[in-house]
Phi, psi and omega in degrees: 000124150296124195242114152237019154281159170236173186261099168286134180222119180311135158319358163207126194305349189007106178010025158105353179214075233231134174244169210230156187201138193228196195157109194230140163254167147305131193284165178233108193135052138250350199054206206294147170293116167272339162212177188185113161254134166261136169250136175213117179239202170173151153264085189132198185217139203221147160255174182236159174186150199212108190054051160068029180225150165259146175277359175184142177297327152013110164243140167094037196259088068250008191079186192247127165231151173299114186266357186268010173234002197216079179256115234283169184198108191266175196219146189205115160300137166220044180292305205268000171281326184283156202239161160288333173224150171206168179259160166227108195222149179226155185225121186255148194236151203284319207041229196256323175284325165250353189269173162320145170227147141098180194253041181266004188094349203231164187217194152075359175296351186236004176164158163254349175273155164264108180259141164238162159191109146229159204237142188246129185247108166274127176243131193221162220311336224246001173087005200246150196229142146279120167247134162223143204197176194284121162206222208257016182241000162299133170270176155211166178221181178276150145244182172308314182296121172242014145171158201197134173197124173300001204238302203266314257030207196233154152264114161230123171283111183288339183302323179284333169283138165225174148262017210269295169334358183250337168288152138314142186049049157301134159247122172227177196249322162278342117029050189241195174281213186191143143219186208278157178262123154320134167180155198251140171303347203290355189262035184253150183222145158235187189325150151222343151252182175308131169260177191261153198187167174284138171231005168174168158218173211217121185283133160351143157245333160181176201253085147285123155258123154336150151317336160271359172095019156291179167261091267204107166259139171232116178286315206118352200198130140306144178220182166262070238146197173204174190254123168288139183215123145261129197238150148214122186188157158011117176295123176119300167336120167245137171257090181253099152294143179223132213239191224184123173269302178264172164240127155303084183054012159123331175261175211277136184243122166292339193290347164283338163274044195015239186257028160311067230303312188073026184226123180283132163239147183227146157218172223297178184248349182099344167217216202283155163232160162240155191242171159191130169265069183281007169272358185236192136189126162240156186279123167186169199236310193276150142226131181280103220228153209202167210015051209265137187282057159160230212255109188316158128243132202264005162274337160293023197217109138216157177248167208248104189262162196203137191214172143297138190278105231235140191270133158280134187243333179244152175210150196209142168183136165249177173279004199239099194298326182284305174304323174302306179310311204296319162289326156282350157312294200297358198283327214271286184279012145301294204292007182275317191282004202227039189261060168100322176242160160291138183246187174281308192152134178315348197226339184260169165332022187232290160050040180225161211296072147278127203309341181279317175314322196261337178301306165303316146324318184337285175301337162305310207270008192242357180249310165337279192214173174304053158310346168330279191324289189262026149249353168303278165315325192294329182282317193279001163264329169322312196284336204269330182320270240296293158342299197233051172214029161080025167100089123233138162245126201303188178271293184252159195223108012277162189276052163260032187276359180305328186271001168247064165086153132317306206266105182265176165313340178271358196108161185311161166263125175214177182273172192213157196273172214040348166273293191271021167296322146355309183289347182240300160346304200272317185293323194272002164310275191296008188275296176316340199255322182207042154063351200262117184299340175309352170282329169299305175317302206295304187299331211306320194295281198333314163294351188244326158300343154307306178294311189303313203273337152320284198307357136299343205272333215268189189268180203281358191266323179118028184221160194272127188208180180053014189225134195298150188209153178294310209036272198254056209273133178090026165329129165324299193284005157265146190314140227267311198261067164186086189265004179258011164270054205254164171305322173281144163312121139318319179315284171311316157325307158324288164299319172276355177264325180318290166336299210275328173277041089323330191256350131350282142311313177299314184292340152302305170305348176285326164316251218292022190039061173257098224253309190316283209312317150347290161305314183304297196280338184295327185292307152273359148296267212293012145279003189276321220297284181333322203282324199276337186265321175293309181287343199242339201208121188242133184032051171091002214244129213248133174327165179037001158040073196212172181297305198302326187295313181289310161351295198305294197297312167308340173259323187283323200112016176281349194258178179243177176290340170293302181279013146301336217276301118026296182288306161328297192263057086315297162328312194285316207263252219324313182285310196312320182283341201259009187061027177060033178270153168270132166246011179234155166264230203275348188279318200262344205274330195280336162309309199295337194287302174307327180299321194277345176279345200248351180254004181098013215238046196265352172309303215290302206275294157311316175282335135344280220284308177281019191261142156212069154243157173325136319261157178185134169319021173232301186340287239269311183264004164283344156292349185123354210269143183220033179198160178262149199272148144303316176246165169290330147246079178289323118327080177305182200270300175289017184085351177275119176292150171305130195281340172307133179306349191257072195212098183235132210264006189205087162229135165273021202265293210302356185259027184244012157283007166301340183303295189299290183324323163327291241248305211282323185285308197264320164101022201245084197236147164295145145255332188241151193308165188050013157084075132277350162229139199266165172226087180269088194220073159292153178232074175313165198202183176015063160062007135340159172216021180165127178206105159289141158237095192234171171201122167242131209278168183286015161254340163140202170327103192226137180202142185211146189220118168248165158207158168252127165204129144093045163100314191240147179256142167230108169256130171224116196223167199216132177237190216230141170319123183089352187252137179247186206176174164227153212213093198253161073278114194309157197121301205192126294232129169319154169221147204282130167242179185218032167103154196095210171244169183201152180218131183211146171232149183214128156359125164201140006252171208281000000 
């Protein structure tokens, strides 16, 4: 690509949302415009409009990227937009680049200027191109936003609007230049994954005045967004929402969003106005609204949900209605958390890629919807961080707790297991999920510098130890302001998430036939394996003797069969003692379900999944929760938030025993990577009697339906023409399949 634009910046901060304006004709003895592309980025975040029309429904575009090596660029036919003379005009919002980031209070980590910078390429019937692009003969202005933080929210004054900057020949007095930004093109890329955009919106649900006589909407749902408003009233009004994921004893509760403010203001113009605050977005289900000019009505209130756009590709539905919510729960909060980065959650002083959630998460979100793309892209920013912190891989992606210190509340940042595991864990996901190896190929130095950079870390017995580590975080049973105070050995934790992205890697290299490496990492698997069975596991009884430790060792492969077997009924007697309550946090939880299914323990494993007192995945939802919670009682039993500072009500990491419901519930497993060859094997349980599944995989369709009646399970499973498969069921013998629909009955249970 050839750049002959440049990254322009106004000559005056107008509050952080300054719009930029170029005006150009067409040459003309070229004949008709056969095409027009707009390239569009920014430091900071731009909508486009080209003669008064927007060039694209798109928000938040260019999205959060590692910006000091990767910054993004969308591309837009605009062809059927262009005039013999146009405008081009863009409006820029502080984003990710200049706005808050992280809970330190601070914002401006990646620049204090605001930048656009786009270039429009015309082609016209005679083969000859016009460029035009952003440079130093561009005006700025003021907008209606007086003020936009992804954090904080938006201000708009409607009294300010005009459009008249979107005609030819605008003059204005408040007007002034702009000039160019150091900036290297070299770092311009362009999408490649999905941008973000509204993707449904959600009507009142209803109307509450609060015990203090505030005024309260509740849509219904946590969502990702903002609320669209129409007002008429009084020149001058100011209209403030303030949004919320739950209410607190009837009011709206806020104390979980630390020092986020969350709050929109709009005010009014005297006549009808409509407000979208497209520079901000909050997680909330409540919004409180306060100066509303007469009597509210809640048809003049939606909220606007908004995700990256991401294709559903998986379903799931059982006979069991609290589970079925329990699935749309985790769907709602992927799409709230998957908004350009994977987040923690959406809504408090945080909102970053952290790497342990999506490790732990990946295969869920990879049966969900199409995530290739947008996790795909998300890694090539995981790799240049990494590039350039000596192979460590950081907590959050894009990294910007780097601009608060190395030395955080946890200690210098060096990696640690499962958050920086992310680096091996997520690429061999999507390898696993849609078959394609270029992912391995793009990853494999990141992943193995991962592994080089552990293997210095670990101690001289060969095990990881002496180093900070998340481990089991948020184990229930740790104290709510300390969540890194869980029943596993961190040690232990560690050394076994290493074993597995070793052995891991080693299975890349073999897809790509990379035989050295190959060799390299199997060697290290098997000293982790050893170092972890000398130091951690004596006649089956696994350290710290907990849910998470066996979990681990039982899934990953660490154990021989005697002490698995050992480990399997240990396991079983620990949840059977914990009352079938969840007892591990982000390390033990995408596991125990598989462990126990895999030690003969599958009774064990429903009545897990189907317990619903505190804690267990269905508690959040006999309470009301319509997105899955970060701790498992972000919510007490009496209505109260979790007194921890740490409490957010819409994280997907704890919603990744949805994989094991996929595969085990629903009976939907690859045997071979991208499901080219399938494995249709439900093992039904815990009093279901019937569950559908599908998913559609790059060879097509696969769906599978059981039901129990009368004694016997019926599977009805259907694979896409040419895709072969096996068809288990207890009972009866594997059958072999070759594509197509198939129905087999078996006893049950058998």
């Amino acid at each position: 690509m050839t750049w002959n634009a440049r990254m322009i910046a106004a000559d005056s901060a107008f509050d952080g949302a300054p719009l930029l304006r170029g005006e150009f004709t067409l040459e003309e003895g070229h004949g008709a415009v056969a095409r027009a592309t707009l390239l569009l980025t920014a430091h900071g975040v731009v909508e486009a409009w080209l003669n008064g029309r927007q060039v694209s429904a798109d928000v938040l575009t260019p999205g959060w990227s590692s910006y000091e090596w990767r910054l993004r660029y969308a591309s837009y036919d605009v062809t059927e937009l262009l005039e013999p003379t146009n405008v081009l005009g863009l409006a820029l919002g502080k984003g990710w680049f200049a706005g808050r980031l992280g809970w330190s209070g601070r914002g401006n980590f990646y620049g204090d200027e605001l930048g656009g910078f786009a270039q429009l390429q015309v082609e016209f019937e005679d083969g000859s191109t016009q460029i035009i692009g952003t440079d130093e003969n561009w005006t700025a202005g003021p907008s209606a936003v007086l003020a936009n933080d992804l954090y904080d929210g938006q201000t708009i004054d409607a009294r300010l609007r005009d459009d008249a900057w979107l005609r030819p020949g605008f003059r204005s007095e408040h007007w002034v230049g702009v000039h160019t930004v150091d900036f290297d093109t070299a770092t311009l890329v362009p999408y490649t994954g999905p941008r973000v955009g509204r993707w449904t919106t959600l009507p009142v649900m209803e109307v509450i005045t609060s015990p203090s006589g505030k005024q309260l909407l509740d849509f219904g749902q946590n969502v990702v967004g903002w609320v669209r408003v129409r007002a008429n009233g009084p020149a001058g009004t100011e209209v403030v929402l303030r949004h919320a994921e739950v209410l607190e004893h009837g009011e709206l509760g806020t104390r979980p969003l630390r020092t986020a403010k969350a709050t929109d203001r709009y005010i009014l113009s005297g006549g009808d106005d409509e407000f979208e605050p497209t520079f901000t977005f909050h997680g909330f289900r409540y919004v409180e609204v306060s100066g509303w000019p007469g009597e509210l009505d809640p048809a003049d209130f939606t909220a606007v949900a908004i995700s990256s756009d991401l294709t559903r590709i998986g379903k799931f539905r059982t006979s069991d209605p609290l589970l079925n919510r329990f699935h749309e729960n985790v769907v709602w909060g992927m799409r709230g958390n998957f908004v350009d980065v994977p987040t923690d959650c959406p809504q408090r002083d945080e909102r970053l890629g952290w790497t342990g959630d999506i490790a732990a998460f990946a295969p869920t979100a990879a049966f969900l919807f199409d995530v290739d793309a947008f996790l795909g892209d998300w890694l090539a920013d995981l790799a240049l961080e990494q590039q350039h912190h000596d192979g460590i891989v950081g907590y959050v992606i894009p990294d910007v707790l780097k601009y608060t210190g190395r030395v955080t509340e946890f200690g210098e940042v060096d990696s640690t297991a499962i958050w920086s595991d992310a680096a091996v864990w997520v690429p061999w996901t999507l390898f696993q999920a849609y078959g394609d190896r270029d992912v391995l190929e793009r990853q494999f130095e990141s992943m193995s510098a991962h592994l080089h950079h552990v293997k210095s870390l670990l101690s001289p017995t060969g095990v990881w130890e002496n180093s900070f580590q998340f481990g089991d975080w948020l184990d229930p049973d740790a104290p709510p302001e300390n969540p890194a105070r869980a029943k596993a050995d961190p040690a232990v934790v560690a050394t076994a998430c290493a074993f597995r992205s070793a052995a891991i890697v080693a299975e890349a290299a073999a897809v790509l036939g990379k035989a050295e490496a190959q060799r390299e990492f199997e060697e290290f698997a098997a000293e982790l394996r050893a170092a972890f069975n000398d130091a951690y596991v004596s006649d089956g009884v696994v350290k710290s003797d907990c849910t998470t430790v066996y979990a681990l060792a039982i899934v990953f492969g660490l154990l021989d069969a005697k002490d698995e077997s050992a480990a399997g009924s240990r396991l079983a007697e620990l949840v059977a003692a914990a009352h079938y309550r969840v007892s591990t946090g982000f390390a033990g939880t995408p596991f125990i379900t598989d462990a126990l299914t895999k030690t003969g323990n599958l009774d064990a494993a429903y009545r897990l999944l189907l317990e619903r007192e505190c804690p267990s995945w269905l508690y959040p939802v006999t309470m009301g929760a319509t997105t899955v919670w970060e701790r498992w009682d972000s919510m007490l039993p009496d209505g109260t938030i979790n007194p921890g500072q740490m409490t957010s009500f819409n994280h997907y990491a704890l919603g990744a025993v949805a994989d094991w419901m996929h595969r085990v519930v629903g009976g939907i497993a690859p045997l071979e990577p991208g499901y080219s060859s399938v494995l249709i094997a439900p093992q039904p349980g815990g009093g279901l009697t019937e569950a559908e599944t599908s998913l559609e995989t790059r060879h097509g369709r696969v769906t599978v339906r059981w039901a129990i009646e009368n004694g016997a399970l019926t599977v009805d499973a259907e694979l896409p023409e040419g895709v072969g498969g096996v068809l288990r069921m207890a009972g009866r013998g594997d059958q072999e399949l070759s594509g197509g629909r198939v129905s087999a009955s078996a006893p049950f249970p058998a």
